[in-house]
C-alpha positions in Angstrom: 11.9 -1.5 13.9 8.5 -3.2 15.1 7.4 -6.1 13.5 4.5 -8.7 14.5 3.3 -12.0 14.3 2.0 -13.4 10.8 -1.2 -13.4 12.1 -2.5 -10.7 13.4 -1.0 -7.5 14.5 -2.4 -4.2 16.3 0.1 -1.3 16.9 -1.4 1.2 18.9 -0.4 5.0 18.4 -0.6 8.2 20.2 1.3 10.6 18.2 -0.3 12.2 14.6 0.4 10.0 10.9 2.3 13.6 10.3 1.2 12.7 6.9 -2.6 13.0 7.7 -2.1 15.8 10.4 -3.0 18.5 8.4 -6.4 17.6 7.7 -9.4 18.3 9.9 -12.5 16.5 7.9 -11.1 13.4 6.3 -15.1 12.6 5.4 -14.1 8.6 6.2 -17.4 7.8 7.9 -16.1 5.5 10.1 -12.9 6.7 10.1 -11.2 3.6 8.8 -9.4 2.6 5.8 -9.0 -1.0 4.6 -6.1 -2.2 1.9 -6.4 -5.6 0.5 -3.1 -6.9 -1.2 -2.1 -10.2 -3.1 0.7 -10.8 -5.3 0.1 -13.2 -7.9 -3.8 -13.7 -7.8 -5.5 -16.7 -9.7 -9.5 -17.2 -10.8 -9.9 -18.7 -7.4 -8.2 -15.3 -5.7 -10.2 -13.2 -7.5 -13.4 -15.0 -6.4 -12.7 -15.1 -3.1 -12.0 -11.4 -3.2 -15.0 -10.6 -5.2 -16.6 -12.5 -2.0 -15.0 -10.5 0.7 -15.3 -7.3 -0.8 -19.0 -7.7 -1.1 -19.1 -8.2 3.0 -16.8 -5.3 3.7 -18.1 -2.5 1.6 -21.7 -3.2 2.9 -20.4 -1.7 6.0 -17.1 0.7 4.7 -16.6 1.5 1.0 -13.3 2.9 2.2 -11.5 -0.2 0.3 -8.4 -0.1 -2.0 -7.7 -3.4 -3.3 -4.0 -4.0 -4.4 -2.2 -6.5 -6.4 1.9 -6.0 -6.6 2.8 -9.2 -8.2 3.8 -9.5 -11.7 0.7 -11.1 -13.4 -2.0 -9.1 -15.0 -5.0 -7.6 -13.8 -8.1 -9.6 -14.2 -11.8 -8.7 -14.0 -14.9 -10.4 -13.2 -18.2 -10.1 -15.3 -16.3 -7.0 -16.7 -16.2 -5.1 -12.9 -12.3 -4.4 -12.8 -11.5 -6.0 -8.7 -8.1 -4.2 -8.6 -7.8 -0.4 -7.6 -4.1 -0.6 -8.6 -1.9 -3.3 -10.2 1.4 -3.8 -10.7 1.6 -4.6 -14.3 -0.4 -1.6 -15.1 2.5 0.6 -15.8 5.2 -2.1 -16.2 5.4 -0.3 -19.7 5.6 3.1 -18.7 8.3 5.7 -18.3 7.1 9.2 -18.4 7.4 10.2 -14.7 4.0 11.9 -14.8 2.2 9.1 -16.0 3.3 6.6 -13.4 1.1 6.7 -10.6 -2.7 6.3 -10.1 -5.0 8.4 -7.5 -8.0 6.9 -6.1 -10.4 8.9 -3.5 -12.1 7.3 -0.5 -14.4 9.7 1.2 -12.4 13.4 1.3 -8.6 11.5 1.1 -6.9 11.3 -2.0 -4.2 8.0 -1.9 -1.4 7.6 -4.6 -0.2 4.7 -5.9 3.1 4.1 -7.2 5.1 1.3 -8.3 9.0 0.2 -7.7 10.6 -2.2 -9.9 14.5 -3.6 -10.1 14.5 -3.0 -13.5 13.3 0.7 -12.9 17.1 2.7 -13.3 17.5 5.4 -9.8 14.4 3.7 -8.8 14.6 5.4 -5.1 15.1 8.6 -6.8 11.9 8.0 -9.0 9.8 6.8 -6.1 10.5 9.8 -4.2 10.5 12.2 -6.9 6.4 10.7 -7.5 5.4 10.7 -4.2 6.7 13.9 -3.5 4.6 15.2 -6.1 1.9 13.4 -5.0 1.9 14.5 -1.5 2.6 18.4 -2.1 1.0 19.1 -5.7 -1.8 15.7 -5.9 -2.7 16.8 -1.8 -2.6 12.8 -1.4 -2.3 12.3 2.4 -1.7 8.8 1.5 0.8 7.2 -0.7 1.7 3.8 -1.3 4.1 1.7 -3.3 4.1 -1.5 -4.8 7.8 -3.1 -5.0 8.9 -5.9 -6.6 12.1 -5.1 -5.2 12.7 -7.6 -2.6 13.1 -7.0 1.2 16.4 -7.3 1.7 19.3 -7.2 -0.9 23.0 -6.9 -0.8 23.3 -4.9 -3.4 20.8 -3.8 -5.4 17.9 -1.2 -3.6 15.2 -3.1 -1.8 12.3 -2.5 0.9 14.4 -1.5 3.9 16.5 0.6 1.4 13.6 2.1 0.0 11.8 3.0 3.3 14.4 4.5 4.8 16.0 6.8 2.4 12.1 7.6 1.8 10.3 11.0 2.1 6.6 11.3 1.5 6.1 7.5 1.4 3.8 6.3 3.8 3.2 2.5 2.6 5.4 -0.4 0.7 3.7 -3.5 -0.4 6.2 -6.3 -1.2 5.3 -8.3 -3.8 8.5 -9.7 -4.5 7.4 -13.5 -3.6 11.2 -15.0 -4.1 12.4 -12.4 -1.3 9.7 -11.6 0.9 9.5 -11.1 5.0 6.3 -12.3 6.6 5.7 -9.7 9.1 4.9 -6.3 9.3 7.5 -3.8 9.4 7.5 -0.2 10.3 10.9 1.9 9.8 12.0 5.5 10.1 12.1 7.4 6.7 14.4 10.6 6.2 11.5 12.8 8.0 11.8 10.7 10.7 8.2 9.2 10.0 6.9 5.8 9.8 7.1 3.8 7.1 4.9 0.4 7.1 6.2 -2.4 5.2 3.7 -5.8 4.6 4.1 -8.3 2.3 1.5 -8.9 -0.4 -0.1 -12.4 -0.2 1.3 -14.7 -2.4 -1.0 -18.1 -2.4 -4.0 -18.5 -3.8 -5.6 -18.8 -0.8 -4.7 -15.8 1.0 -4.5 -12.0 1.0 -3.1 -9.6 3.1 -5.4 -6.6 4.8 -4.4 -3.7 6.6 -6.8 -1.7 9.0 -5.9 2.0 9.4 -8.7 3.9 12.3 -8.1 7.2 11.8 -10.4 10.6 13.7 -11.3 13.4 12.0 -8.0 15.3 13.0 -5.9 12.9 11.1 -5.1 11.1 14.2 -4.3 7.0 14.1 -6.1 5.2 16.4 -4.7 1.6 15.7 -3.2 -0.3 12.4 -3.5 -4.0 12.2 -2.2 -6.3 10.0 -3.4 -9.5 9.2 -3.9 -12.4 6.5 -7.0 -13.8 5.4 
């Protein structure tokens, strides 16, 4: 397990994302994906992300903005802010309709959802990303949990990462049971899992920096709150 400071936090990597290994002209431009998570975003969270987002994609459009919380979407002067949100598919149970791809230069990235209500919810998030990852070619896939981070007995983060397979992110937006730093664990492949917990203030979201080169390679991740 390696976790960091609530700050900011840099892990530096030699070794292939075996998830990304495969390709050889991700088309990234700079080579860098950014995610931008909240939880439970207000008017004033949604400004300020309108703000930042303007300053960022003048210089990378490789931005997926991400809200795992509970509340609903919301949309400024009828532009939707959100790439994914939790309450999106709170309604919906047909396995095939419960994920969302977005592209960001060459790189398709899933995104799934994980909910305690959800009945063999490990089971269903592996069963999506699996199919997202082999028959979407998503060399990306992420999941929003409302799980929790750690339970005693009911499926959580930790749970979730480890008895994992094709997942690559988990953004916890489960703001009674949350940990503040990032987390990376071993899934069933023996690959890393990153675990970061969605911003839940409206003050503050939560960014993740992925520097990739064009064989797939990581550079760096960093985590940090802004």
């Amino acid at each position: 397990m390696i976790q960091g400071s609530m700050a900011t936090t840099a892990i530096l990597a030699l070794k292939p994302l075996k998830t990304l290994s495969a390709f050889t002209d991700l088309g990234l431009g700079s080579g860098k994906l950014i995610f931008l998570h909240t939880a439970n975003p207000d008017s004033q969270m949604d400004q300020k992300l309108t703000t930042h987002l303007a300053g960022i994609e003048s210089t990378n459009a490789n931005t997926i903005v991400l809200q795992a919380g509970q509340t609903n979407k919301q949309q400024k002067q009828g532009k939707q802010i959100y790439d994914y949100c939790m309450s999106e598919f709170h309604e919906t149970t047909a396995v095939t309709n419960s994920y969302k791809i977005i592209r960001k230069g060459n790189i398709h990235i899933g995104l799934i959802s994980a909910r305690p209500d959800e009945e063999d919810v490990i089971q269903k998030v592996n069963t999506l990303s699996s199919y997202l990852k082999n028959e979407k070619d998503c060399a990306i896939v992420v999941c929003l949990s409302q799980l929790g981070y750690k339970n005693k007995n009911t499926p959580d983060d930790i749970t979730l990462a480890k008895q994992s397979n094709h997942l690559d992110f988990i953004i916890g937006g489960n703001d009674q049971n949350v940990y503040p730093h990032p987390v990376i664990l071993l899934n069933q492949n023996n690959e890393e899992v990153i675990i970061h917990a969605a911003a839940n203030d409206s003050a503050t979201f939560g960014k993740i920096d992925l520097d990739i080169n064009e064989q797939g390679q990581k550079k760096y991740i960093s985590f940090s709150y802004c």
